[in-house]
N, C-alpha and C positions, 0 to 999 in steps of 0.2 A: 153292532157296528163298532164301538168303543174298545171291545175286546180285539179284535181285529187289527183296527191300529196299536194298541198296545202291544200286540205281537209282532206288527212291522218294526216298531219304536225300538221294539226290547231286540230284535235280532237286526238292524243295523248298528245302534248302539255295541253288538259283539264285534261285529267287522269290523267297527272301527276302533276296538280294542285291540284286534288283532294287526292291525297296519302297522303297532308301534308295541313289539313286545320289550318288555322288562328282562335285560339281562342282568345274570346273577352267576358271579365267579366262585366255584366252589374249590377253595385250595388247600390239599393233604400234602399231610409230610410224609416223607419214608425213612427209618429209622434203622441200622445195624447195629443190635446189641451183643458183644461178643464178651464173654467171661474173662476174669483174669489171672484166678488163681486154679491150683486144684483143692475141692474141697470134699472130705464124706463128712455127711452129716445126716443122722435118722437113717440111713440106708442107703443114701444116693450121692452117688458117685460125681460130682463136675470135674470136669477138663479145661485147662486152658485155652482157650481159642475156638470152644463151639457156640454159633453164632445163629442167629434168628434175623428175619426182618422183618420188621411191622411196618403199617402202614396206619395213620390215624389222620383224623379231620381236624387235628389239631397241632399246633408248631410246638409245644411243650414237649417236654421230656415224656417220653412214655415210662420209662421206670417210676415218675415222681405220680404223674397225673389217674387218679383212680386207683391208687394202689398197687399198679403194676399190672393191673389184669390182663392187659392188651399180650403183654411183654409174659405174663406165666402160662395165657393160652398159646403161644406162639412155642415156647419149650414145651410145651406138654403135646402139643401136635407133631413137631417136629421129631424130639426125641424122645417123647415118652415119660418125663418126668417134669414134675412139682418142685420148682426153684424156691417157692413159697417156703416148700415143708421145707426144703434144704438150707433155709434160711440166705439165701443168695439173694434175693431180690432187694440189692440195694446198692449202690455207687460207686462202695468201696470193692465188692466182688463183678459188676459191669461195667463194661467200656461202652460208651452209648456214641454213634457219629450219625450225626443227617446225612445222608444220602443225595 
């Protein structure tokens, strides 16, 4: 009979968790990182003005935060190419605006 009420106990105990849920705001940024010079370097060609958008859970720069990861898979899906190797992934060669 103990077990019984402990499973009345323990499943009103739920409902009345659920009467009053916890809200939680999850806020991303959206970032257009657009090149600025033309550059070849190792083999790959940049252009001025081809441009990516990312999107992260974070308000920081994406070129700066993680090394740019966000920002060299976004060029490497888009057009195909490693801004890494091309040695572009940094400030002076992107123009970064929130969105």
């Amino acid at each position: 009979m103990s077990l019984a009420l402990f499973r009345t106990f323990k499943f009103t105990a739920g409902l009345r968790g659920l009467s009053a849920p916890k809200t939680t705001s999850l806020t991303m940024a959206r970032f257009i990182i657009t090149t600025k010079h033309v550059k070849n370097s190792n083999g790959i060609r940049i252009e001025p003005g081809m441009r990516v958008e990312v999107i992260t859970q974070t308000m920081s720069n994406p070129v700066i935060t993680n090394g740019g990861q966000v920002v060299a898979d976004a060029f490497m899906r888009i057009y195909g190419i490693d801004i890494k190797k091309a040695g572009c992934l940094n400030m002076v060669e992107l123009d970064v605006q929130k969105a």
